[in-house]
C-alpha positions as CSV (number, residue, x, y, z in Angstrom):
1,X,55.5,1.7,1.7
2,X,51.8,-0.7,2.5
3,X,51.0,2.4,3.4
4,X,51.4,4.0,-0.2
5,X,50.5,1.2,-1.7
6,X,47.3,1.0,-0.3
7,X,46.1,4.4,-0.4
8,X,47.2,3.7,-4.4
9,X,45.3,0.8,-4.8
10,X,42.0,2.5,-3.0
11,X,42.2,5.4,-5.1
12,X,42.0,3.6,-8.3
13,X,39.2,1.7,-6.3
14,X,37.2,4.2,-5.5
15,X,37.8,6.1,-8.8
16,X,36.8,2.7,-11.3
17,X,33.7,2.5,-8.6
18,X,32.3,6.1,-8.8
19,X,32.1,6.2,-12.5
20,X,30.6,2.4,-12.8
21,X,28.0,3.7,-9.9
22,X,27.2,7.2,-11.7
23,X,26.8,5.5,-15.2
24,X,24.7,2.3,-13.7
25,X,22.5,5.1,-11.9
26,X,21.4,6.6,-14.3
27,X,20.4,4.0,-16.6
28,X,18.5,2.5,-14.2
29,X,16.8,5.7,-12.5
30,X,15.5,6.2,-16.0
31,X,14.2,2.9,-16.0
32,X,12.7,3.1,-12.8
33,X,10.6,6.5,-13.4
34,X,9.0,4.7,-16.6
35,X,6.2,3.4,-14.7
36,X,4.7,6.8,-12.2
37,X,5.6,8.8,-15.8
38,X,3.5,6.3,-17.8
39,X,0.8,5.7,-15.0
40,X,0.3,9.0,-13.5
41,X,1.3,11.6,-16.3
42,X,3.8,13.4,-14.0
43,X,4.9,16.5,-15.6
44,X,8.7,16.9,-16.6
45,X,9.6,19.3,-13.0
46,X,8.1,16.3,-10.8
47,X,10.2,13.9,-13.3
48,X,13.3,15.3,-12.0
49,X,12.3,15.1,-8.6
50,X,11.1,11.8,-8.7
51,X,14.6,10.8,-9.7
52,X,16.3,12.4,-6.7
53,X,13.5,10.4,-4.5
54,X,14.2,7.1,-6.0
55,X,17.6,7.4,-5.7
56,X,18.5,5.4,-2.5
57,X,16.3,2.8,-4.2
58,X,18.6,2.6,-7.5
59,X,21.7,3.1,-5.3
60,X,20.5,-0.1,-3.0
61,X,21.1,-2.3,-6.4
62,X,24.2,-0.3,-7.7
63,X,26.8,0.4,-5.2
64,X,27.2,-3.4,-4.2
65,X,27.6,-3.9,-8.6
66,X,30.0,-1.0,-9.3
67,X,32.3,-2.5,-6.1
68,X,32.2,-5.9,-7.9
69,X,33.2,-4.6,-10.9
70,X,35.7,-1.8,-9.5
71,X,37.6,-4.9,-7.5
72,X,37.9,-7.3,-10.8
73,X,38.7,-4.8,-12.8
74,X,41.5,-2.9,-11.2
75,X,43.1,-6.2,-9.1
76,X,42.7,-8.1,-12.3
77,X,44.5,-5.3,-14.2
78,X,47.1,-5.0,-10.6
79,X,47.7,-8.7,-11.2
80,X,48.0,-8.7,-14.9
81,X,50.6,-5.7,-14.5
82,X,52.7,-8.2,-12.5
83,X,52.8,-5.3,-10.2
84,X,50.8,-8.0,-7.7
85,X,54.1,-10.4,-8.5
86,X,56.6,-7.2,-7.5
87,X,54.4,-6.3,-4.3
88,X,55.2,-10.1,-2.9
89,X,58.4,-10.3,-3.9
90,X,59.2,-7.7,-1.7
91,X,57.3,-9.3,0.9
92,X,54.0,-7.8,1.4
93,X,51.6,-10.8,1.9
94,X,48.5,-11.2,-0.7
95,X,46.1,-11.0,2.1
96,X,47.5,-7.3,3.0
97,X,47.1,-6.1,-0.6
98,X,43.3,-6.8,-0.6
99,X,42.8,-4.7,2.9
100,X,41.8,-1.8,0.2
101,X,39.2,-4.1,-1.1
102,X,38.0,-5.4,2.0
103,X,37.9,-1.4,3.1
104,X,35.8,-1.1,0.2
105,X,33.7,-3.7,0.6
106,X,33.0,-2.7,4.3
107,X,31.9,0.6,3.3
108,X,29.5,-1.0,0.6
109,X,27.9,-3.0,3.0
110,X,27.3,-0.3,5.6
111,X,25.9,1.7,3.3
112,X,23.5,-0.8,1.6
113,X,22.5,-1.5,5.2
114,X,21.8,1.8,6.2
115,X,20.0,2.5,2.7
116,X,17.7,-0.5,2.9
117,X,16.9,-0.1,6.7
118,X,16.3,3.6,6.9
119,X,17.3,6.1,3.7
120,X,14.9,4.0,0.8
121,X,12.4,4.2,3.2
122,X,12.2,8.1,3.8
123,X,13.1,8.5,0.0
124,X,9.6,6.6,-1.0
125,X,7.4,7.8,1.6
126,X,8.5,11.5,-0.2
127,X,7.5,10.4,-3.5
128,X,4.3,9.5,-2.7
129,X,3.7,12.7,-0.6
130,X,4.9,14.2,-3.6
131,X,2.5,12.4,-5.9
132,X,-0.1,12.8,-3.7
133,X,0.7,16.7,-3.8
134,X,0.4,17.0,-6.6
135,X,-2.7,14.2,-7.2
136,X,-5.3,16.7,-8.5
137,X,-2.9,18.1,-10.9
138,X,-2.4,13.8,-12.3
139,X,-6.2,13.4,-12.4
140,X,-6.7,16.6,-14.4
141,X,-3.5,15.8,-17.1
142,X,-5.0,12.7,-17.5
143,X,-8.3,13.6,-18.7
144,X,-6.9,16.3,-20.9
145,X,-4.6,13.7,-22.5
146,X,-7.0,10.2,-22.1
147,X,-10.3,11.7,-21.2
148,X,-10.7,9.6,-17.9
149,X,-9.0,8.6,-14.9
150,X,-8.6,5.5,-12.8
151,X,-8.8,6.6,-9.3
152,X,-5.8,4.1,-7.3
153,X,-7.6,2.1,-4.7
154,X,-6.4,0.1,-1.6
155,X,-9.0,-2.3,-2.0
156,X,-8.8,-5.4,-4.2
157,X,-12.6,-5.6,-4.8
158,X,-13.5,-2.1,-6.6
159,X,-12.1,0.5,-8.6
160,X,-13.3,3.9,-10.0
161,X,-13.1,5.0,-13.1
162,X,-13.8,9.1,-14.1
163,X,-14.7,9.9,-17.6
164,X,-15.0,14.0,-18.5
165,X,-15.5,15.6,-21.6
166,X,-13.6,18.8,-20.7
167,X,-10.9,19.4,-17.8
168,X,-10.3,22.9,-16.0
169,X,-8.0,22.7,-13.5
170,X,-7.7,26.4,-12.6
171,X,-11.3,25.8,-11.5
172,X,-10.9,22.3,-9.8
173,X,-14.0,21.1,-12.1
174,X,-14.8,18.8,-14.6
175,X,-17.6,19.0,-17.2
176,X,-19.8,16.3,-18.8
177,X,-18.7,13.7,-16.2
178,X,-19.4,10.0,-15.8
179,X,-18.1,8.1,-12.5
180,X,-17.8,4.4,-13.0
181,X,-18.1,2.1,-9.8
182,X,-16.1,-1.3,-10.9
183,X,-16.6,-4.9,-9.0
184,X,-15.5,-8.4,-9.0
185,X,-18.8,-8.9,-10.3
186,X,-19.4,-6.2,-12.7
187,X,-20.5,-2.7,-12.7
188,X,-21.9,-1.3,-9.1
189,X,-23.4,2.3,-9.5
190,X,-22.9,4.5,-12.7
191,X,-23.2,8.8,-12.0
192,X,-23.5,11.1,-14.7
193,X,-23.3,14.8,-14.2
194,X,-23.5,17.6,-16.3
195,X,-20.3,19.4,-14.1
196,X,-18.4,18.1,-11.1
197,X,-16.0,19.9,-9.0
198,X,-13.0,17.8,-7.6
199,X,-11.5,18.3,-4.1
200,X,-8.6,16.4,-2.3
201,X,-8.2,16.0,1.0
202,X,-6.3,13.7,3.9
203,X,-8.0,12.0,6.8
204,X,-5.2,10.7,9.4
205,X,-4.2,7.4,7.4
206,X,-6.5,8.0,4.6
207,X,-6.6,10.3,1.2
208,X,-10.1,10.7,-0.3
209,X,-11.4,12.8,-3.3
210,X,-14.2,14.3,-3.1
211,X,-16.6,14.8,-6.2
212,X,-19.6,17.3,-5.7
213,X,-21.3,16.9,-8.8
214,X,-24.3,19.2,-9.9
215,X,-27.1,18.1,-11.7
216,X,-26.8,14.8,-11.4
217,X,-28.1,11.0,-11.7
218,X,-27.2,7.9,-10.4
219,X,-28.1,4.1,-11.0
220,X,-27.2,0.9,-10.3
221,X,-29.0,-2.4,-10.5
222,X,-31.3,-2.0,-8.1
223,X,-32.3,1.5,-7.9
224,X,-31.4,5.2,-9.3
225,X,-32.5,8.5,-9.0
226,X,-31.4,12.3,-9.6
227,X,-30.5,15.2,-7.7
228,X,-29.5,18.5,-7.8
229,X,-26.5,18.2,-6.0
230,X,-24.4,15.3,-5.4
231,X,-21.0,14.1,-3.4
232,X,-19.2,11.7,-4.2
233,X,-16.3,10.6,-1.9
234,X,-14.1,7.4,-2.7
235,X,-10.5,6.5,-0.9
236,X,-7.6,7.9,-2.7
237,X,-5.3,4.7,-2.3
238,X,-1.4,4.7,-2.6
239,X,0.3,5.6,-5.4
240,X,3.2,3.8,-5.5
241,X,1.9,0.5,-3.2
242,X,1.7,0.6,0.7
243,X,4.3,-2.1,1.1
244,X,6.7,-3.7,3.7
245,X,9.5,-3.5,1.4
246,X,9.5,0.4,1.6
247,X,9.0,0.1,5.7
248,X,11.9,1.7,8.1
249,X,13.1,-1.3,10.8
250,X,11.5,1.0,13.4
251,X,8.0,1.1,10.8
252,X,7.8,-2.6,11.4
253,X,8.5,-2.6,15.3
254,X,5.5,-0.3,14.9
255,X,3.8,-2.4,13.0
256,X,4.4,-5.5,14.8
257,X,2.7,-3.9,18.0
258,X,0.1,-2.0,16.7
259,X,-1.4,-3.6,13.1
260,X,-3.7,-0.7,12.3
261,X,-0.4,1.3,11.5
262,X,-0.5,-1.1,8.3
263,X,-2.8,1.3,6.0
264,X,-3.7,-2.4,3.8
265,X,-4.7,-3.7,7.4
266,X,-6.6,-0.4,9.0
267,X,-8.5,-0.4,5.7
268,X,-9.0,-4.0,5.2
269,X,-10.1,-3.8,9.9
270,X,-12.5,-0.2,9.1
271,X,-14.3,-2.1,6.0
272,X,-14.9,-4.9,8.0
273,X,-15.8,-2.6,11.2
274,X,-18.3,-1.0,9.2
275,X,-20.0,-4.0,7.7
276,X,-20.3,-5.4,11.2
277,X,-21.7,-2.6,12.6
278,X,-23.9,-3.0,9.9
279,X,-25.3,-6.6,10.7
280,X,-25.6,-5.7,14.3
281,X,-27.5,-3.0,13.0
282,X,-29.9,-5.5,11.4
283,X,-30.0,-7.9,13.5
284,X,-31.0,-5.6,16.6
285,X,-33.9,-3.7,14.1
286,X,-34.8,-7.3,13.5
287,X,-34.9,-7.9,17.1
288,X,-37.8,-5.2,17.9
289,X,-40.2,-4.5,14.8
290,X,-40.1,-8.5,13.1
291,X,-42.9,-9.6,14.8
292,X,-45.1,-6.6,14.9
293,X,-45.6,-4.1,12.1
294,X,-46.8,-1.6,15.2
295,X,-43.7,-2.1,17.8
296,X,-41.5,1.5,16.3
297,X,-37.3,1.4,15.9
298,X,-36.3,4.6,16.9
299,X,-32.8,6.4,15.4
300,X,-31.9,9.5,17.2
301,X,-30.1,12.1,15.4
302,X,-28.5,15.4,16.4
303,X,-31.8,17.7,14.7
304,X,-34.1,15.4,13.1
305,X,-34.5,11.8,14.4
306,X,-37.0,8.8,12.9
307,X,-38.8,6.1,13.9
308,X,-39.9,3.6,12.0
309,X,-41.3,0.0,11.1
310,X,-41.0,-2.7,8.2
311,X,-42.3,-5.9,7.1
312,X,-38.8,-7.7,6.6
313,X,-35.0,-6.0,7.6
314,X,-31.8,-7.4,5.6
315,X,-28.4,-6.7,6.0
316,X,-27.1,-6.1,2.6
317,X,-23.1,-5.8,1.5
318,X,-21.5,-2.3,1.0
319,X,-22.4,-1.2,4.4
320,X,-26.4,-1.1,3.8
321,X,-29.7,-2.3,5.6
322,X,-32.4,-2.8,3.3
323,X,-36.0,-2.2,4.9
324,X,-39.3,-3.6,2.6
325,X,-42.4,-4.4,2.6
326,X,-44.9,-1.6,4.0
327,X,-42.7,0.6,5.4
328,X,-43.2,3.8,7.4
329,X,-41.2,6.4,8.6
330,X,-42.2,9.2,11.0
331,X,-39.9,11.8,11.2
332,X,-39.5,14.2,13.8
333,X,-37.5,17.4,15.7
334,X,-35.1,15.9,18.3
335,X,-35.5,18.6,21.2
336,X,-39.2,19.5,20.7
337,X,-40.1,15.8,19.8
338,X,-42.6,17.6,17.1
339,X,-43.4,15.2,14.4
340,X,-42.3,16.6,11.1
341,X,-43.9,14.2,8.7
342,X,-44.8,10.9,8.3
343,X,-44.3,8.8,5.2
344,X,-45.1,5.5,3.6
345,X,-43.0,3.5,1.0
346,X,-42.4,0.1,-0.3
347,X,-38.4,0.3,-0.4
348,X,-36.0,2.2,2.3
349,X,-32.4,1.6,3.4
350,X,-29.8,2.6,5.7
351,X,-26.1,3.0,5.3
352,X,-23.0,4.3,6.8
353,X,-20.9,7.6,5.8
354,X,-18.5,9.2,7.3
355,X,-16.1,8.1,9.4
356,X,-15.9,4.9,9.7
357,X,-14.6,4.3,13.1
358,X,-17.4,6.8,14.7
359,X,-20.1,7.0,11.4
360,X,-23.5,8.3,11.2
361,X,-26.5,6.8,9.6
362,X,-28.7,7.7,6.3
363,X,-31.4,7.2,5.8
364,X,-32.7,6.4,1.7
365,X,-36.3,6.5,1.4
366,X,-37.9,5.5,-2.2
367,X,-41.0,6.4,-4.0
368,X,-42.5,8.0,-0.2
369,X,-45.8,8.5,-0.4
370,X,-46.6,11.5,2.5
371,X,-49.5,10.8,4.7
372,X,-52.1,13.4,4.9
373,X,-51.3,15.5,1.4
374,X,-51.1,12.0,-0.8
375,X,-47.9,13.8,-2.7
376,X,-45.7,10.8,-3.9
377,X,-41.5,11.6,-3.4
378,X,-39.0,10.6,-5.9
379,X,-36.2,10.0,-3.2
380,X,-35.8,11.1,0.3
381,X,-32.8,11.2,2.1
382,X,-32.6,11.8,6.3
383,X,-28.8,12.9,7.3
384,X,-27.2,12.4,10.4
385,X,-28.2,9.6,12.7
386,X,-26.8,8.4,15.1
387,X,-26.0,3.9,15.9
388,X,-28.3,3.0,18.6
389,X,-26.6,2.1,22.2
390,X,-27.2,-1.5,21.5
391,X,-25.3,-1.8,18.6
392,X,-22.4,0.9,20.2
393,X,-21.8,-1.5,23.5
394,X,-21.1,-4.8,21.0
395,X,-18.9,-2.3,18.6
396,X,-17.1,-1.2,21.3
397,X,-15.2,-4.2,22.2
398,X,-13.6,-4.0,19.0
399,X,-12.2,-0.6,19.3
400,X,-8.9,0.5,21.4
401,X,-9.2,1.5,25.0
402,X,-8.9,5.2,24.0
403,X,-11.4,4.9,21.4
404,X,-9.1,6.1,18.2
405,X,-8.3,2.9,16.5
406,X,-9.5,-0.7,16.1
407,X,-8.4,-3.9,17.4
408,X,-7.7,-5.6,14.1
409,X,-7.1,-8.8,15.7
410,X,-10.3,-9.6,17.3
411,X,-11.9,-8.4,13.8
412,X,-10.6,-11.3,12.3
413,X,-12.0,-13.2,14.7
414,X,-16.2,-14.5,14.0
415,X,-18.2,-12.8,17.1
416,X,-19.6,-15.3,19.3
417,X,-23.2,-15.9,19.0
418,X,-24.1,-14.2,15.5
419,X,-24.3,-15.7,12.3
420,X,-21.9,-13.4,9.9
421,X,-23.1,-12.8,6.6
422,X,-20.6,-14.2,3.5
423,X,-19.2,-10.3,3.1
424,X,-18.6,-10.2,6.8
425,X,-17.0,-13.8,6.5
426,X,-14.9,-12.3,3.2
427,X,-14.1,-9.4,5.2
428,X,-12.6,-11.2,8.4
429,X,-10.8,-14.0,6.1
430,X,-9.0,-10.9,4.1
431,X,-7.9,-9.6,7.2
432,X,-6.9,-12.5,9.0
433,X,-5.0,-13.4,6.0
434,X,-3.4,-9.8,5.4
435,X,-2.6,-10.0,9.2
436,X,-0.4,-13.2,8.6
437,X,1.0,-12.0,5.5
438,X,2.4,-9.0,7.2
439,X,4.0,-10.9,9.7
440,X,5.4,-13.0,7.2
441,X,6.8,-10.1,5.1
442,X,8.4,-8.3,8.5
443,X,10.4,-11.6,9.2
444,X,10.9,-11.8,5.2
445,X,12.0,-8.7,4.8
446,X,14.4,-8.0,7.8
447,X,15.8,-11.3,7.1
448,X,16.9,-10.3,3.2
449,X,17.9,-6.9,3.6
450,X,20.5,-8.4,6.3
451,X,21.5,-11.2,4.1
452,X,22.1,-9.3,1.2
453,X,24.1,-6.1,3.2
454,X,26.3,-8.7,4.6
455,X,27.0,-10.8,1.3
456,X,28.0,-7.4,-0.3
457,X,31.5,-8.1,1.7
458,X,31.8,-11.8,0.1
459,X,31.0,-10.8,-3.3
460,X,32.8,-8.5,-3.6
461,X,35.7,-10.3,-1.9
462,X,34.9,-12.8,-4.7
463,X,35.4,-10.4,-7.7
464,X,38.6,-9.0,-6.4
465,X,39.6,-12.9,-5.8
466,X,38.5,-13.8,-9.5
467,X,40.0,-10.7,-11.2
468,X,43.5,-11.6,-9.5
469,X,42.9,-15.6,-11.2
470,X,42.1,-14.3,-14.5
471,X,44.6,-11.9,-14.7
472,X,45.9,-13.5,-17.8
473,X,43.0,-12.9,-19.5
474,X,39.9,-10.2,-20.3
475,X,39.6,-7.8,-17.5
476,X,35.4,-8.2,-18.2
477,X,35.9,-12.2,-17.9
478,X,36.8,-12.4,-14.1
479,X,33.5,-9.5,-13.3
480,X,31.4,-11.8,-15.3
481,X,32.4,-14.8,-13.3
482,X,32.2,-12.9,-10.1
483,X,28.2,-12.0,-11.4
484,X,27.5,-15.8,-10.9
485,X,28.2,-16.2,-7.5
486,X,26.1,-13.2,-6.7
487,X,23.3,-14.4,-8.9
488,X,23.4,-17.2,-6.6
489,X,23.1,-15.3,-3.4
490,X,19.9,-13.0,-5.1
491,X,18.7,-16.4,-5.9
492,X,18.6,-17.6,-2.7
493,X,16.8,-14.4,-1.0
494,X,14.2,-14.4,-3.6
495,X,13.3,-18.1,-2.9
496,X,13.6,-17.3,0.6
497,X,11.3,-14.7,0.4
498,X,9.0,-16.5,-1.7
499,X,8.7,-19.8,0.6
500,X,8.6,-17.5,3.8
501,X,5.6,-15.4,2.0
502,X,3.7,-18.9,1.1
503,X,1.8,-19.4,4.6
504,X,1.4,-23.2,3.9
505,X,5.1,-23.7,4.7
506,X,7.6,-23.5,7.5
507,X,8.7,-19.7,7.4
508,X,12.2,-21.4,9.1
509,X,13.1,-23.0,5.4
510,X,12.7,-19.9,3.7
511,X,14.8,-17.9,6.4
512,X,17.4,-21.0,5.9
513,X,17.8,-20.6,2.8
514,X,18.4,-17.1,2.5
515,X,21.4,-17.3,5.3
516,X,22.7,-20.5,3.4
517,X,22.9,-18.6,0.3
518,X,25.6,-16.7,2.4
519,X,27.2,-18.8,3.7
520,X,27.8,-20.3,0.3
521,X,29.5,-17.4,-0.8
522,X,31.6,-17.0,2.2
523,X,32.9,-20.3,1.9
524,X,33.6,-19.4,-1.8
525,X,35.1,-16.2,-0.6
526,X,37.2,-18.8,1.4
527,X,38.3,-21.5,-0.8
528,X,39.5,-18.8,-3.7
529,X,41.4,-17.1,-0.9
530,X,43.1,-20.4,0.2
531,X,43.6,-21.6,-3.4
532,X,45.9,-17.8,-4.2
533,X,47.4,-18.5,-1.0
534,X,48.7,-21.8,-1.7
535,X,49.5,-20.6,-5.2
C-alpha cells in the first residue's frame, strides 16, 4: 500500500514538474538569446542552436523552481483532498508521505550540481565556438544591416570599430573601409582604405582578424602615412565573456595551478610581457649609443639586419621605442654583411608584432633621406628583427621552463633594479589585480554553486511543507510563500559573492554568509516539519 501510494504521489510529482520546467524554459531561453541576437546579428538557424547551447544554463534556474512549485502544488492539493487526513488515519506517518518529495528533491539537487559543475560549462564553451564559427559571417551581417562593426575585445583599454560602405561576404572583402582605433583617452590611429579583405583565424588561446587592406592610409596623432598594401591584425576577444562562472571544477583546478589558462590573465601577462620587453629594449639601446652619436646598436635579422644611432631613445606605450634627433640607419645583408643602404632621418621607431611571447622587431623609419642619391622617403619600414641577447636573458626569467607560456606571477611583480614606465606600472597593477580577483571568483564560485545545489533539497522541502499548511487555502498561496524562503537563500549567495569579490574584506564573511543562508533554510525546513508533526 506506501508502496502505491508513493509511486502515486511521484507521478503526479513528476508530471506538475515537467510541464512547469518545459513552460518556464522556454520563456526564459527566449529571454536569454535576446542579447547574442541583438548584439551579434545571429541569423535565425544559429538562433535555434543557440537555444539548445544555453539550455543547461536556463535549466540551472528552472528545475530547482518547477520542484518548488510541483511540491506546493500537488501536497497542498493531497492535503486539501483530505486524502493526507485518510493516509494517517490509516497509519502511514506524515514523514513517509513526503519520501516522494524528498526523492524529488534529491534528484533536483543532483542534477543542479552536475549542471553547474560540469554540463553549463561545456554547453557555453559551444556557443562561443559556435559564434566564433561563424564570426565572419556576424561582422559581414552587421555592416549590411548598421554599416560598421565593433570588433569584441579582451582588453578594457581599446576597442575597434569597422565602418564599410559595401559588404561581400562571398568574397571575404569590404569596400570603402574605415578602421577606428578607440582609447581611454580618445582616438589612437584612424585607417581608411579603398577595399579591405577580412580573414579569421585562431592562435592557441587567442582569435585575431586579420584586415589586409589595399590602398590605404593611416594616421594618428603623431604621425601617418599611405601604403599600397596594409594588414591590420587586432585580438578577436570573447563573445559571450571569458568568465569563471562558465568554468568546469576541473577548469579552475587548472586554473589555480597554471594562471595563464585564464585567457583575461594570459592577455592581461603577454600585454605586459610585451611592454617590458619593450623598456628593456630602450633601456639597453640607451645603454650603448646615449653618450656617443658614433658608438652603433646593432639588430640582427634573419635577411636584412640594421645598425644604427640616435640623439635621444624613449620607450613609448603600445609596445614602441621612439628614436630622434639625427638619426641614421645602415642597413645591410645578414650572411654577406653587404651594406644595402644607409639612411638619415629625424623620426624612427621600433615596435613589436607577432607573437608575443617570441616577437620580432620593425623597424618605422620617417621622412629618410638616402645617403649618396639625396632622394627623400615617405616611410620605410625594415621587417623581421630579431630582440638582442641582452634583452632575451632578462625576458627569459619570466617565461616557463619549457619556453611556451609566461610566469604571470612574477609579471606582476616590478623587476628589481629598473625604473618601470606608468604603462608598465598600469600593466603589472591590472594583472596583479586580475590575479587576485580570480582567486577570489574560484573560492566564490565553488562555494555558491554548492550552496545553492544543496539548498535545492530545503526549499523544496519547504514548499511541500507550506502547500500541506495552506491546504485550506489557494494552491498558488503556499508556492508564493515557499518563493520567500528561497529569495532568502539567492540573497545570501549573491551577497556572498559580492563581499568575497570585494578584495578589501575578509573572503571568510562572504563564504559565511552564503553557508548561513542554508543553514537558515534548513532550520526552517526543520521547524515547519516539527510544527505538522506536532499538529
Amino acid at each position: 500500500m506506501v508502496f502505491t501510494l508513493h509511486r502515486y504521489l511521484f507521478k503526479e510529482l513528476f508530471r506538475v514538474f515537467a510541464l512547469a520546467a518545459l513552460a518556464l524554459t522556454l520563456i526564459l531561453s527566449l529571454g536569454i538569446i535576446l542579447r547574442p541576437v541583438q548584439e551579434f546579428g545571429v541569423g535565425p538557424r544559429q538562433v535555434i542552436h543557440l537555444m539548445g547551447y544555453f539550455l543547461p544554463i536556463t535549466l540551472t534556474f528552472v528545475l530547482p523552481m518547477a520542484a518548488l512549485f510541483a511540491g506546493a502544488l500537488v501536497y497542498g492539493r493531497f492535503a486539501g483532498d483530505n486524502e493526507l487526513d485518510a493516509c494517517r488515519a490509516s497509519g502511514i506517518s506524515l514523514l513517509t508521505m513526503v519520501y516522494p518529495g524528498l526523492a524529488l528533491a534529491i534528484i533536483v539537487a543532483v542534477a543542479n550540481l552536475l549542471l553547474s559543475f560540469h554540463v553549463m560549462p561545456i554547453f557555453v564553451h559551444l556557443a562561443e565556438n559556435s559564434l566564433k564559427n561563424n564570426a565572419k559571417q556576424i561582422l559581414f551581417r552587421n555592416i549590411q544591416r548598421n554599416r560598421f562593426y565593433e570588433l569584441p575585445s579582451s582588453r578594457t583599454g581599446s576597442q575597434y570599430l569597422i565602418y564599410a560602405d559595401q559588404a561581400d561576404l562571398q568574397h571575404d572583402s569590404l569596400y570603402g573601409v574605415i578602421s577606428i582605433e578607440l582609447k581611454d583617452y580618445g582616438i589612437g590611429t584612424i585607417t581608411t582604405s579603398e577595399g579591405a579583405k577580412v580573414n579569421f583565424r585562431s592562435r592557441g588561446i587567442f582569435d585575431e582578424v586579420q584586415i589586409t587592406a589595399w590602398k590605404a592610409h593611416q594616421m594618428s596623432g603623431v604621425d601617418e602615412g599611405g601604403a599600397e598594401s596594409l594588414t591590420i591584425t587586432k585580438e578577436f576577444g570573447s563573445l559571450l565573456g571569458d568568465n569563471i562562472k562558465f568554468k568546469k571544477i576541473d577548469e579552475m583546478k587548472r586554473i589555480q595551478a597554471d594562471l595563464m589558462q585564464f585567457k583575461p590573465i594570459a592577455i592581461l601577462a603577454y600585454d605586459t610581457f610585451a611592454q617590458l620587453t619593450t623598456e628593456l629594449l630602450a633601456r639597453d639601446i640607451n645603454t650603448r649609443i646615449a653618450n656617443s652619436t658614433n658608438n652603433f646598436y646593432n639588430l640582427l635579422g634573419s635577411t636584412k639586419s640594421v645598425r644604427f644611432t640616435a640623439g635621444q631613445c624613449n620607450a613609448k606605450d603600445e609596445e614602441k621605442v621612439e628614436l630622434s634627433d639625427n638619426v641614421k640607419i645602415i642597413e645591410y645583408d645578414t650572411d654577406s654583411k653587404r651594406v644595402l643602404r644607409t639612411l638619415r632621418c629625424e623620426r624612427a621607431s621600433l615596435h613589436i608584432e607577432g607573437d608575443k611571447l617570441a616577437p620580432t622587431l620593425t623597424m618605422d623609419i620617417y621622412n629618410a633621406r638616402v645617403e649618396g642619391s639625396g632622394a627623400i622617403r615617405g616611410r620605410d619600414i625594415i621587417r623581421g628583427l630579431l630582440p638582442p641577447q641582452a634583452v632575451e636573458a632578462i625576458a627569459n626569467q619570466f617565461r616557463t621552463e619549457n619556453g611556451e607560456s609566461l610566469q604571470a606571477e612574477m609579471l606582476a611583480t616590478p623587476l628589481s633594479g629598473m625604473k618601470p614606465s606608468l604603462e608598465l606600472s598600469l600593466l603589472q597593477n591590472a594583472l596583479r589585480r586580475t590575479i587576485q580577483k580570480t582567486f577570489v571568483q574560484i573560492k566564490a564560485e565553488t562555494h555558491s554553486r554548492l550552496v545553492f545545489g544543496i539548498g535545492c533539497v530545503s526549499m523544496i522541502m519547504i514548499g511541500i511543507g507550506l502547500g500541506i499548511i495552506k491546504k485550506g487555502g489557494h494552491l498558488l498561496s503556499a508556492f508564493g510563500a515557499s518563493c520567500l524562503p528561497a529569495a532568502v537563500l539567492i540573497v545570501c549567495i549573491m551577497s556572498g559573492k559580492h563581499i568575497t569579490a570585494n578584495l578589501g574584506s575578509q573572503n571568510v564573511s562572504g563564504i559565511a554568509l552564503m553557508w548561513g543562508g542554508l543553514a537558515f533554510l534548513s532550520l526552517l525546513a526543520v521547524v515547519i516539519y516539527g510544527w505538522l508533526l506536532k499538529n
